[in-house]
C-alpha positions in Angstrom: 102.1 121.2 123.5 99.4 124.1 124.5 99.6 126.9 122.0 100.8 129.9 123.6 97.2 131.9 123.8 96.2 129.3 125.7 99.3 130.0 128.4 97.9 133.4 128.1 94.6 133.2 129.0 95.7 131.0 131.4 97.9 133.3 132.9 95.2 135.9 133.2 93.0 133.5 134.8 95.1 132.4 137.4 96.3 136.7 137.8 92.7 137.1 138.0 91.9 134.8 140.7 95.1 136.1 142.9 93.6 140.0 142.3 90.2 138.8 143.7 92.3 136.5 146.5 94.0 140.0 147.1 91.0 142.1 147.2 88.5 139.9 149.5 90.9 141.1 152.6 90.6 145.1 151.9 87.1 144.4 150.8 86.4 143.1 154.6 88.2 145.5 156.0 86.3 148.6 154.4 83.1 146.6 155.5 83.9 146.4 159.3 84.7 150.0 159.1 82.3 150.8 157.0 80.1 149.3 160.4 82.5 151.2 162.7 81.4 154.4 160.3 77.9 153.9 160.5 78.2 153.2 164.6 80.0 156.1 164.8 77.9 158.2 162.8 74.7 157.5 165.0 76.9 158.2 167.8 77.2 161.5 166.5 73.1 161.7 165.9 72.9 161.0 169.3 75.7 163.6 170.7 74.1 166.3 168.5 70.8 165.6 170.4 72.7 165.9 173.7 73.0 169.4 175.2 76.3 171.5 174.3 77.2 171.0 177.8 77.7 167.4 177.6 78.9 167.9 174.5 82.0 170.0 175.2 83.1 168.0 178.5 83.3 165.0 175.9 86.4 164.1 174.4 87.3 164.6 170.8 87.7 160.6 170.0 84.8 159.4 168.0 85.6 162.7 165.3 89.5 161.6 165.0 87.9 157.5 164.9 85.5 158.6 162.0 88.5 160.6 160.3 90.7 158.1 160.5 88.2 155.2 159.6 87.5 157.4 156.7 91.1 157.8 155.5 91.5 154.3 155.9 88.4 153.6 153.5 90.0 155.4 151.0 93.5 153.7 151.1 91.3 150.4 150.9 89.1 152.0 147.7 93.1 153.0 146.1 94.8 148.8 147.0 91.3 147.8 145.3 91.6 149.9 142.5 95.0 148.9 141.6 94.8 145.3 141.4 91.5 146.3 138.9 93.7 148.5 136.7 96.5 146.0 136.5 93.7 143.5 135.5 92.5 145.8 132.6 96.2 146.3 131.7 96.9 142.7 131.2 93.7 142.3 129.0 94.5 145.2 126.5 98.0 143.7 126.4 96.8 139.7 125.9 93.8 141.5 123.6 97.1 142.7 121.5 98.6 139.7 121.7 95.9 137.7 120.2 95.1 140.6 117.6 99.1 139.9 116.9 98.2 136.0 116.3 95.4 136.8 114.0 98.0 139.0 111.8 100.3 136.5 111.7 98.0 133.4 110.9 96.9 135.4 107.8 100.6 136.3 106.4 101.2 132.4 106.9 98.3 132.0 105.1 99.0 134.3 102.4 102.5 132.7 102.3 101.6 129.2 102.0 98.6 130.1 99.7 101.6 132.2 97.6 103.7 128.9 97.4 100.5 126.5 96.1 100.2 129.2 93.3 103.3 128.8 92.3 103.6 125.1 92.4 100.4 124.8 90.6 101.9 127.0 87.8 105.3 124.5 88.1 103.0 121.5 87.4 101.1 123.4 84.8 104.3 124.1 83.0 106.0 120.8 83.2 103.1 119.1 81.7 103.2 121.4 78.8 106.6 120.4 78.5 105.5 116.9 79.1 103.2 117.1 75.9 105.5 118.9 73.7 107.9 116.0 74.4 105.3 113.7 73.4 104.5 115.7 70.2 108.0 115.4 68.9 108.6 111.6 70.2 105.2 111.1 68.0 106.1 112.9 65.5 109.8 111.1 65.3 107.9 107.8 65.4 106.0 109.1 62.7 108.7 110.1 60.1 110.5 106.8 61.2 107.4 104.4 60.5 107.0 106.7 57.5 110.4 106.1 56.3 110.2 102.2 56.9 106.8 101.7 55.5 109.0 103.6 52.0 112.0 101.7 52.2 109.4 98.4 52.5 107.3 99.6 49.4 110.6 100.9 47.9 112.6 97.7 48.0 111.1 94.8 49.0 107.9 95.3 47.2 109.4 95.7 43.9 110.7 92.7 44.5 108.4 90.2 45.4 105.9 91.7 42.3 108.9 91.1 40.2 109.2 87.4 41.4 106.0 86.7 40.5 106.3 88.5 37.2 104.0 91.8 37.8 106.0 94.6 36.6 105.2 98.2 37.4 106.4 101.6 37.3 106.9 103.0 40.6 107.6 106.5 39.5 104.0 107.0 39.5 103.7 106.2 43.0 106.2 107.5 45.3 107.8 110.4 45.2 110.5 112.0 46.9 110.5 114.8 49.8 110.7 117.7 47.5 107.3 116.8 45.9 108.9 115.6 42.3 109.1 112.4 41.4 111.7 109.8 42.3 112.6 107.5 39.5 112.8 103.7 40.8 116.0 101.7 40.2 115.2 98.2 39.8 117.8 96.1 40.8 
């Protein structure tokens, strides 16, 4: 798929090409009367040499031929000047276009640059979430192992050191969540 400033300048390519196709004819034509002119013109040198006898039994043609040729160079210099300002129309208007193309590559580029951002702040935050999640789990396995390792040392503990005979006062070991201590039931 050609991106469409490519179509464009190819477009103008091709427009330019037909202008210049278009204005090798008139171009030939205001050379061979541009020949005509200058044939004509030493004509005249030549009749203005002549006396004014000569010159008045003469007929008026090569005058009207030279006015003529001349009017006719200057509808060739208008055909060749249109096809040149068309030209120069076209480029201001593709020069638009592609000023047009570089506007809207950097608003897409703002845009997309815009969404990043904000993704990038969506990650950020979910893995803050992501660590205050594994705080409390922590934390909750914490309290949990701390609650086993007491109801191990509370109960089963007591126990065993009573099986083999040791017997000691637990009050001066554990205590309970307030901070005072918790008296031990021996069973």
């Amino acid at each position: 798929m050609a991106y469409p400033c490519f179509r464009i300048r190819k477009v103008r390519v091709h427009e330019a090409w037909a202008a210049e196709g278009r204005a090798v004819k008139p171009k030939m034509k205001v050379v061979v009367l541009e020949e005509k002119l200058h044939s004509l013109s030493g004509a005249m040198n030549m009749q203005a040499t002549r006396p004014r006898c000569r010159q008045s039994l003469q007929k008026p043609g090569p005058a009207l031929q030279l006015s003529a040729s001349q009017k006719q160079g200057k509808q060739h210099a208008l055909t060749l000047a249109k096809p040149k300002l068309i030209l120069a129309e076209w480029i201001e208007k593709a020069d638009g276009l592609e000023g047009k193309l570089i506007c809207y590559k950097d608003v897409c580029r703002r845009q997309i640059n815009a969404g990043l951002d904000l993704k990038e702040e969506l990650i950020e935050e979910f893995k803050k979430q992501n660590e205050v999640q594994q705080y409390r789990c922590m934390d909750q396995y914490h309290r949990l192992f701390a609650d086993l390792a007491g109801f191990t040392l509370l109960n089963l503990f007591p126990t065993l050191l009573h099986g083999v005979g040791v017997h000691i006062q637990w009050d001066y070991f554990v205590q309970g969540r307030g901070g005072k201590p918790k008296p031990l039931t021996h069973k």
